[in-house]
DRENFIKE-795216 format. One record per residue (C-alpha): z, y, x; residue number from 1. Coordinates in steps of 0.05 Angstrom, whole numbers, always signed. Layout:
REM DRENFIKE-795216
+--------+--------+--------+------+
|      z |      y |      x | resi |
+--------+--------+--------+------+
|      Z |      Y |      X |  NUM |
...
+--------+--------+--------+------+
REM end
This chain:
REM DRENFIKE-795216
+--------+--------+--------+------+
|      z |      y |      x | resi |
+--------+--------+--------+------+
|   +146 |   -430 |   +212 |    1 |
|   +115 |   -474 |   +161 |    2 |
|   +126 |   -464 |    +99 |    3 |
|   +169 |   -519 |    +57 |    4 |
|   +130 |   -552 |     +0 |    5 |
|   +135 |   -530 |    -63 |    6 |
|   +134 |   -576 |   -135 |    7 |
|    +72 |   -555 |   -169 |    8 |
|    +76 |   -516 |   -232 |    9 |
|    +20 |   -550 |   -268 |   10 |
|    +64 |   -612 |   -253 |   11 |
|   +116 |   -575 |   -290 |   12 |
|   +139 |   -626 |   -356 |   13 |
|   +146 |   -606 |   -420 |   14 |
|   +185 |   -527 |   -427 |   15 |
|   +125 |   -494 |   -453 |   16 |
|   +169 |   -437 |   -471 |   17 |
|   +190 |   -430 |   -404 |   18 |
|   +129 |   -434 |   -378 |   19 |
|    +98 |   -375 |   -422 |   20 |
|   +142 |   -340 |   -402 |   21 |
|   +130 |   -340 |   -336 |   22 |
|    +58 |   -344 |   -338 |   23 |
|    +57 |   -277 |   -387 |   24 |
|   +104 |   -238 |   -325 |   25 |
|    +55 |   -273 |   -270 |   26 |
|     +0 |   -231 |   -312 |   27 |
|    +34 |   -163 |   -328 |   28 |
|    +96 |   -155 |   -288 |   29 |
|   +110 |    -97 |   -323 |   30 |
|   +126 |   -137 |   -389 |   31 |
|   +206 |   -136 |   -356 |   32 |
|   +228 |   -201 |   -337 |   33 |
|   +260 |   -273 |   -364 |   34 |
|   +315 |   -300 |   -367 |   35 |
|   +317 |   -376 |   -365 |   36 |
|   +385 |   -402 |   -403 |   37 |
|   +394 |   -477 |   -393 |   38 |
|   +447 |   -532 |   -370 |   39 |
|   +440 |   -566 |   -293 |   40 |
|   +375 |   -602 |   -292 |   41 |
|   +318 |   -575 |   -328 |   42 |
|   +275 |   -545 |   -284 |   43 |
|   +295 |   -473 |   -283 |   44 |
|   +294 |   -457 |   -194 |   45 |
|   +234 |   -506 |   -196 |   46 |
|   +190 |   -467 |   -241 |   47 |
|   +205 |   -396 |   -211 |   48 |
|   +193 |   -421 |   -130 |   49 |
|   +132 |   -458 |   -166 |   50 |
|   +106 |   -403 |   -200 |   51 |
|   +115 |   -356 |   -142 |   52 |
|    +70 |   -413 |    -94 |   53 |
|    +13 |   -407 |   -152 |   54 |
|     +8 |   -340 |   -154 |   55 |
|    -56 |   -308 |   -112 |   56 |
|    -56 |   -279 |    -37 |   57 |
|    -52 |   -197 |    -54 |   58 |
|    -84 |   -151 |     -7 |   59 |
|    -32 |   -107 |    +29 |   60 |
|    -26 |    -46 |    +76 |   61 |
|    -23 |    -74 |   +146 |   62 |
|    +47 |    -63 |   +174 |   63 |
|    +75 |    -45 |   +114 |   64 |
|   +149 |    -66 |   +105 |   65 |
|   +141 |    -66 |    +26 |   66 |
|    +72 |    -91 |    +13 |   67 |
|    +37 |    -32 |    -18 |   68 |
|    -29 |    -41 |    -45 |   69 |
|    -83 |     -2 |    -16 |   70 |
|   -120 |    +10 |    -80 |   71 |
|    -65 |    +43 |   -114 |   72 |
|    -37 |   +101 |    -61 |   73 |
|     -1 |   +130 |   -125 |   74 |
|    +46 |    +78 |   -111 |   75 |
|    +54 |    +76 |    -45 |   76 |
|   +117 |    +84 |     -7 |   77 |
|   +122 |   +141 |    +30 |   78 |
|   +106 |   +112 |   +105 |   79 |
|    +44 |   +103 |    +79 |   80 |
|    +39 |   +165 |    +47 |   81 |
|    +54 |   +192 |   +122 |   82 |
|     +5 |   +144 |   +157 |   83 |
|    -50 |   +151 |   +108 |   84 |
|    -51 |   +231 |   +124 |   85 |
|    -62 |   +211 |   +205 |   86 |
|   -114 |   +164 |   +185 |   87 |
|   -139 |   +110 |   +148 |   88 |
|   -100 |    +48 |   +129 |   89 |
|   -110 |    -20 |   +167 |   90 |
|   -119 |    -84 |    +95 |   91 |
|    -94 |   -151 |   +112 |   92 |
|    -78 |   -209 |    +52 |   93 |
|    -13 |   -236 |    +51 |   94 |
|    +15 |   -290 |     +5 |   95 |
|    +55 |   -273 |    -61 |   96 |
|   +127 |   -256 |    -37 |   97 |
|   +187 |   -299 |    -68 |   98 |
|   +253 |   -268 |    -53 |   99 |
|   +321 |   -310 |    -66 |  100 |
|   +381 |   -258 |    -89 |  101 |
|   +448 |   -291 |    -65 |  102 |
|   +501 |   -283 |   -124 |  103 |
|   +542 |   -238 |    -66 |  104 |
|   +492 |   -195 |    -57 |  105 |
|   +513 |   -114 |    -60 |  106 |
|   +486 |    -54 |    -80 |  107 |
|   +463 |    -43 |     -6 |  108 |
|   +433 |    -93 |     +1 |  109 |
|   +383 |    -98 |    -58 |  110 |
|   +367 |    -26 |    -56 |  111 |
|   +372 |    -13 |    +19 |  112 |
|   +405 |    +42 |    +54 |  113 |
|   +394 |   +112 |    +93 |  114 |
|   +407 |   +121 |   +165 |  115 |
|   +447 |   +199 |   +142 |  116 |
|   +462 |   +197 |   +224 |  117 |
|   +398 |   +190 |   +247 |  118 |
|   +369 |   +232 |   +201 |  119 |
|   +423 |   +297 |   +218 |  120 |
|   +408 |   +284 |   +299 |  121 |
|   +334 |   +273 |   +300 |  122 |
|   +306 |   +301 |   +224 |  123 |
|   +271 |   +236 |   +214 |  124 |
|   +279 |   +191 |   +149 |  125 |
|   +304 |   +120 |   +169 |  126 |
|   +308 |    +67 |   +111 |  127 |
|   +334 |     -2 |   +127 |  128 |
|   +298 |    -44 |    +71 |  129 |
|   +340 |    -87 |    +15 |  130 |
|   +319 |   -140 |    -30 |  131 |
|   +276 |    -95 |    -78 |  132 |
|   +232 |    -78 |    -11 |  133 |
|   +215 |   -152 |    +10 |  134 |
|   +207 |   -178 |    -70 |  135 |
|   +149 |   -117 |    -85 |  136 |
|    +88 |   -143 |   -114 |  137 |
|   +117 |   -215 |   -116 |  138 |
|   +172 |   -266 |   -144 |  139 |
|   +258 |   -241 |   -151 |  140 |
|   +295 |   -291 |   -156 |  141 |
|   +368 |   -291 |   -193 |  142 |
|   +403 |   -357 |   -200 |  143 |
|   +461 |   -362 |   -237 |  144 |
|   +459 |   -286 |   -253 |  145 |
|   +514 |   -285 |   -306 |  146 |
|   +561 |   -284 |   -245 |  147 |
|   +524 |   -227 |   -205 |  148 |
|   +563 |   -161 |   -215 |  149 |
|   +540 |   -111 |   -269 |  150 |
|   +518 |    -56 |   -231 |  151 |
|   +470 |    -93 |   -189 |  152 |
|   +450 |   -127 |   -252 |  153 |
|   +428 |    -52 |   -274 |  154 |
|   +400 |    -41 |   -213 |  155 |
|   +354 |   -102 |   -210 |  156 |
|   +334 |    -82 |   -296 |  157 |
|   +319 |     -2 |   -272 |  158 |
|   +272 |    -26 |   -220 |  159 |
|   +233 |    -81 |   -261 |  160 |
|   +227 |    -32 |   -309 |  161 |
|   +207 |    +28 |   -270 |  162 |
|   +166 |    -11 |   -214 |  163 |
|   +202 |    +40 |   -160 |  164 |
|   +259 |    +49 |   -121 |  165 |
|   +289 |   +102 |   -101 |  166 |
|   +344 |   +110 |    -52 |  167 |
|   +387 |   +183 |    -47 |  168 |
|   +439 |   +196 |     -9 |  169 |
|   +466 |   +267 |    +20 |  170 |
|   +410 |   +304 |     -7 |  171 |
|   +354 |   +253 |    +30 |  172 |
|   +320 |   +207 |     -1 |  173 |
|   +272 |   +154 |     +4 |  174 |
|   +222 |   +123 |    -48 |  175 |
|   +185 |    +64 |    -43 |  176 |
|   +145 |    +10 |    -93 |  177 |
|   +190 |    -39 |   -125 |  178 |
|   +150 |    -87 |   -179 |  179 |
|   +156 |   -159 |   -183 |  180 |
|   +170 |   -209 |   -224 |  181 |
|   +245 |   -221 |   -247 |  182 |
|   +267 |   -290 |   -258 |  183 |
|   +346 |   -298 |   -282 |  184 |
|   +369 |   -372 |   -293 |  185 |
|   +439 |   -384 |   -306 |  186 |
|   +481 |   -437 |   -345 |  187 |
|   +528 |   -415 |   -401 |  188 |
|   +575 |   -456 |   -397 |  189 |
|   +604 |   -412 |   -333 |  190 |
|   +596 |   -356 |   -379 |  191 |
|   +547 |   -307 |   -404 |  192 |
|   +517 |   -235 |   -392 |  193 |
|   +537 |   -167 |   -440 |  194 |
|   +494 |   -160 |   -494 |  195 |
|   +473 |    -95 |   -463 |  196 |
|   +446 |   -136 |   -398 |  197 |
|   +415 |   -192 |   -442 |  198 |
|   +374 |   -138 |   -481 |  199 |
|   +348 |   -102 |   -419 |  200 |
|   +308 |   -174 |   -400 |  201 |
|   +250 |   -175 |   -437 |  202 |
|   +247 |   -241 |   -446 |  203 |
|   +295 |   -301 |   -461 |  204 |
|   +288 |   -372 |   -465 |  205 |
|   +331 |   -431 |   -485 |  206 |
|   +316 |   -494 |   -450 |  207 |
|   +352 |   -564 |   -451 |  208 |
|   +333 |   -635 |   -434 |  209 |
|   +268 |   -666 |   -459 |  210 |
|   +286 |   -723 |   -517 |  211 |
|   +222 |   -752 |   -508 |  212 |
|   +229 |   -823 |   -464 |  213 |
|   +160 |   -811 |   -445 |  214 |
|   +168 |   -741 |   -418 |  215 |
|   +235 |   -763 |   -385 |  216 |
|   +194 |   -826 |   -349 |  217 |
|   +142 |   -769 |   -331 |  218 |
|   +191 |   -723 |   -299 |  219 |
|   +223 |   -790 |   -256 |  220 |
|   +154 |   -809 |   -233 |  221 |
|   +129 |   -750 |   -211 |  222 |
|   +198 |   -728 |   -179 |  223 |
|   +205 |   -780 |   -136 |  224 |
|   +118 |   -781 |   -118 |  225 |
|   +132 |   -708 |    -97 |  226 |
|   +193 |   -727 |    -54 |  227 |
|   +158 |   -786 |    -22 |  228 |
|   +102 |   -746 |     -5 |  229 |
|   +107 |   -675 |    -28 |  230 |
|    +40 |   -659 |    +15 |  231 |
|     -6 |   -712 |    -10 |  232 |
|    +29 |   -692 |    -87 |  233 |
|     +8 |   -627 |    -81 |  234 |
|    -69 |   -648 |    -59 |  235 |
|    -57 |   -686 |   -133 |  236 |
|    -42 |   -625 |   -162 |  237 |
|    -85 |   -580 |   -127 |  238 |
|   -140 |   -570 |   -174 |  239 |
|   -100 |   -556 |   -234 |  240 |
|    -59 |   -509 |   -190 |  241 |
|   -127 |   -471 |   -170 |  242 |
|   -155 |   -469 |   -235 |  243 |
|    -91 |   -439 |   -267 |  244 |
|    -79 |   -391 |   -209 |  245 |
|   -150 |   -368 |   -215 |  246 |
|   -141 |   -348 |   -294 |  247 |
|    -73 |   -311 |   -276 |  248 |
|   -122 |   -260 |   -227 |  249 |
|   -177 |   -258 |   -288 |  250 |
|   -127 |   -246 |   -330 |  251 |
|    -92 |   -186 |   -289 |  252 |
|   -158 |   -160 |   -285 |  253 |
|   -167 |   -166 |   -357 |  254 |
|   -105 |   -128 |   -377 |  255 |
|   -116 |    -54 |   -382 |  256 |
|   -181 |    -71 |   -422 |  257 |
|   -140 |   -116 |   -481 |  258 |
|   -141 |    -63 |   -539 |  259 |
|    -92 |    -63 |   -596 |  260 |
|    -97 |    -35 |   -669 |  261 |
|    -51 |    +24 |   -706 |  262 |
|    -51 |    -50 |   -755 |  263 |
|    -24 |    -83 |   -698 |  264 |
|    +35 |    -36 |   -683 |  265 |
|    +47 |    -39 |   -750 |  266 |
|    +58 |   -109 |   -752 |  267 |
|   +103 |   -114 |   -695 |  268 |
|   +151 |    -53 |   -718 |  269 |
|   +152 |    -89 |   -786 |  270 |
|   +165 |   -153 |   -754 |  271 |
|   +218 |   -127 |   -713 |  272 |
|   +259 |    -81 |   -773 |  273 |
|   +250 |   -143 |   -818 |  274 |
|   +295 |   -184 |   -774 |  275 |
|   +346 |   -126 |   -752 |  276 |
|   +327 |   -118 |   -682 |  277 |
|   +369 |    -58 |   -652 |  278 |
|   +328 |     -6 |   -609 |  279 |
|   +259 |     -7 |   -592 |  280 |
|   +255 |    -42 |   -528 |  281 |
|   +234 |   -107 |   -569 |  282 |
|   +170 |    -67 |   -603 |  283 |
|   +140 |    -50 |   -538 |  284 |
|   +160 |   -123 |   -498 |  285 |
|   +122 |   -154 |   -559 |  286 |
|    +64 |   -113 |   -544 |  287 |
|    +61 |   -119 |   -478 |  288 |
|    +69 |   -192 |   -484 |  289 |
|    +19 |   -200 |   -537 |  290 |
|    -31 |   -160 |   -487 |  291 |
|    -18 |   -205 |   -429 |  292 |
|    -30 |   -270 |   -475 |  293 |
|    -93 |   -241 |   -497 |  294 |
|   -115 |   -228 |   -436 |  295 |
|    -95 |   -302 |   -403 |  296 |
|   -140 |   -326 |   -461 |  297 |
|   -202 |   -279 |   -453 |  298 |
|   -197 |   -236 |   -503 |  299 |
|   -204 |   -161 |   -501 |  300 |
|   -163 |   -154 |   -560 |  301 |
|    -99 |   -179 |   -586 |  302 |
|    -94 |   -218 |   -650 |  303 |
|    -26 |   -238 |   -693 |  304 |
|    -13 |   -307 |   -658 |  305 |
|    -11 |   -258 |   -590 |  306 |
|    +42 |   -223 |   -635 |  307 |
|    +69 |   -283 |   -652 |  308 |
|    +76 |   -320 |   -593 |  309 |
|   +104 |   -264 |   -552 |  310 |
|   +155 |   -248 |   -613 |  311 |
|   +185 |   -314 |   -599 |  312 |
|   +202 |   -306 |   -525 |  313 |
|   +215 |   -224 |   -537 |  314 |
|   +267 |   -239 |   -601 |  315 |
|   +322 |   -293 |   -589 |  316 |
|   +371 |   -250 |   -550 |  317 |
|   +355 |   -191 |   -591 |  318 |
|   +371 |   -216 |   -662 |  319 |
|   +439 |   -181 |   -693 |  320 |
|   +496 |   -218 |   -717 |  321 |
|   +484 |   -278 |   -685 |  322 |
|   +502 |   -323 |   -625 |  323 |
|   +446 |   -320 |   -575 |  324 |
|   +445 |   -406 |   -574 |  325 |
|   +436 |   -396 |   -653 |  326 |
|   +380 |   -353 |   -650 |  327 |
|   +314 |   -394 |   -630 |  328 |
|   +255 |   -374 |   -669 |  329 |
|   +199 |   -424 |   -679 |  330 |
|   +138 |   -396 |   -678 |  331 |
|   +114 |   -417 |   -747 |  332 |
|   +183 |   -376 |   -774 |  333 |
|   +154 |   -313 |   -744 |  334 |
|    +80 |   -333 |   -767 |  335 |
|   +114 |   -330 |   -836 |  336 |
|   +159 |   -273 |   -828 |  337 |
|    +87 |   -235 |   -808 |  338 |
|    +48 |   -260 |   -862 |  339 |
|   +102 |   -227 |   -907 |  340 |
|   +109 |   -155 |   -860 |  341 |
|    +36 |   -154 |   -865 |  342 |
|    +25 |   -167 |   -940 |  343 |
|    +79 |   -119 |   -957 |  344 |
|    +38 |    -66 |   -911 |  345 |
|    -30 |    -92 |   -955 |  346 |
|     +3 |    -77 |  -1021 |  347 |
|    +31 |    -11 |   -993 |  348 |
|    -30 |    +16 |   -975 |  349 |
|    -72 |     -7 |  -1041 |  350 |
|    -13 |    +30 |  -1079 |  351 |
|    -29 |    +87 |  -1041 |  352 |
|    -98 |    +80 |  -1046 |  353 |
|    -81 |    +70 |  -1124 |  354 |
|    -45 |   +145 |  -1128 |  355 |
|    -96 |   +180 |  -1093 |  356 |
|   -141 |   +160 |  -1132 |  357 |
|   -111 |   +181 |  -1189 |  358 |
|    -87 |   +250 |  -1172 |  359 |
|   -162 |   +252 |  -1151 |  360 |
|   -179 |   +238 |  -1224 |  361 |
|   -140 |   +276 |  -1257 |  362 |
|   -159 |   +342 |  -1212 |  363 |
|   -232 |   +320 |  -1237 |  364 |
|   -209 |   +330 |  -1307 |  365 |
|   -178 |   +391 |  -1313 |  366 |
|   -208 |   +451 |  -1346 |  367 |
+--------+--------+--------+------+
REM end
């Protein structure tokens, strides 16, 4: 079956928050996941299916129901565990996966479920794969996740965060990869998640319509080229869609290499208890985010606009007292909010320095 076209991300108008956002999860999945707030209209399902099209072809275990990588057989599920003892593993590429989570889905059927039967009668394992099996090592999908229920809210947050799942039932169980990228849109105006939901995405971002006439002509325009000819649109786009493809696989290379300073964690826990953020989830997303953009820039280290610009899409939903549409941060707030962390730390330490020397002076003089 062919595969329907997909609106380009490059082609993608205005949202640069947004589309940070995504880009930073393309690059490290394990940052945790955004959550895309908006009204009807803006882009939100268009960016994630784009983004998900962009990505680059992975190389998978042949056969293998959940994608595992053969370079990394400390994550592999454990059917390939089994068939990698008999022999070696056949490689094949496959394209990014992009997995659509229906609002009715249930427990069952994101994690997937254990034959108990089967396995009694014949002693063999026998998993029937969810959601979290077919969206490994690609794109999860939840529209409108304010009105998915709670638990399989959790469920979806545990496995972006641990990058497995693991499925247990009448003392058998059955474990097998689970990281990709997770993409929640919803509208608040047909409600909103628990705080204790909101804070497990590591991400949030506020989007609305573009002001600007020009941008609004832009979005028209290209719209209606895409759905007049979305194959000869994408051929437009193609180029730009390479190119930034390409610098998401440098950049995932890139990753593990982009070092960070004891300076640098100072900065971020300093920017984080200056504005009240609860917990420490924040602290690491910012790092972890500020790694990523380093990396999708070239750099082998990360620098304070990395800290900076991941702050912004790591702190909205995580700022105290305040309703979550109330709490967008501009990035030149948090620039100035770190100048101040970091000059406090400065004076801090040259006090410091200050007594040391001293007691070391006055040792010196003593008899």
């Amino acid at each position: 079956m062919a595969r329907r076209a997909v609106f380009p991300f490059t082609a993608i108008v205005g949202q640069e928050r947004m589309i940070r956002a995504l880009i930073l999860n393309a690059v490290s999945p394990q940052i945790g996941g955004v959550l895309i707030r908006g009204e009807r209209g803006t882009a939100k399902s268009t960016a994630a299916r784009a983004l998900a099209a962009l990505l680059p072809d992975i190389e998978v275990v042949a056969d293998c129901r959940f994608g595992c990588s053969p370079e990394r057989p400390n994550e592999w599920c454990d059917d390939c565990r089994v068939a990698h003892a008999s022999g070696d593993l056949p490689v094949t590429i496959r394209r990014t996966p992009f997995v659509d989570l229906p609002v009715s889905a249930t427990e069952d059927r994101v994690v997937g479920t254990l034959d108990i039967e089967k396995a009694i009668k014949t002693g063999e394992k026998h998993f029937e794969a969810g959601v979290l099996a077919s969206a490994n090592r690609g794109v999860l999908y939840v529209d409108e996740v304010n009105l998915l229920d709670d638990h399989v809210v959790d469920l979806l947050l545990d496995s972006a965060a641990m990058g497995v799942n693991v499925v247990e039932r009448e003392g058998i169980s059955f474990t097998h990869p689970a990281k990709f990228i997770l993409v929640g849109t919803m509208n608040p105006e047909e409600g909103d998640l628990r705080p204790q939901l909101l804070d497990r995405f590591a991400f949030s971002v506020q989007i609305s319509g573009l002001e600007s006439a020009r941008q609004r002509v832009q979005i028209m325009e290209r719209r209606l080229a895409f759905e007049m000819d979305p194959d000869g649109f994408r051929e437009e786009w193609a180029d730009q869609e390479k190119a930034l493809s390409e610098r998401i696989a440098q950049a995932r290379k890139m990753l593990h290499d982009v070092s960070y300073s004891r300076h640098d964690l100072h900065s971020i826990a300093g920017l984080t208890a200056s504005m009240n953020i609860d917990g420490h989830r924040g602290d690491l997303v910012i790092l972890r985010g500020a790694q990523a953009h380093a990396a999708f820039q070239g750099r082998d280290h990360i620098t304070d606009q990395d800290i900076v610009l991941a702050a912004e899409l790591a702190l909205p939903h995580r700022i105290k007292g305040r309703l979550f549409q109330d709490t967008a941060v501009s990035a030149y707030e948090l620039q100035d909010q770190l100048d101040q962390v970091q000059s406090e730390m400065t004076g801090g330490e040259e006090a410091e320095m200050s007594d040391e020397n001293a007691d070391a002076s006055s040792v010196k003089k003593k008899p």
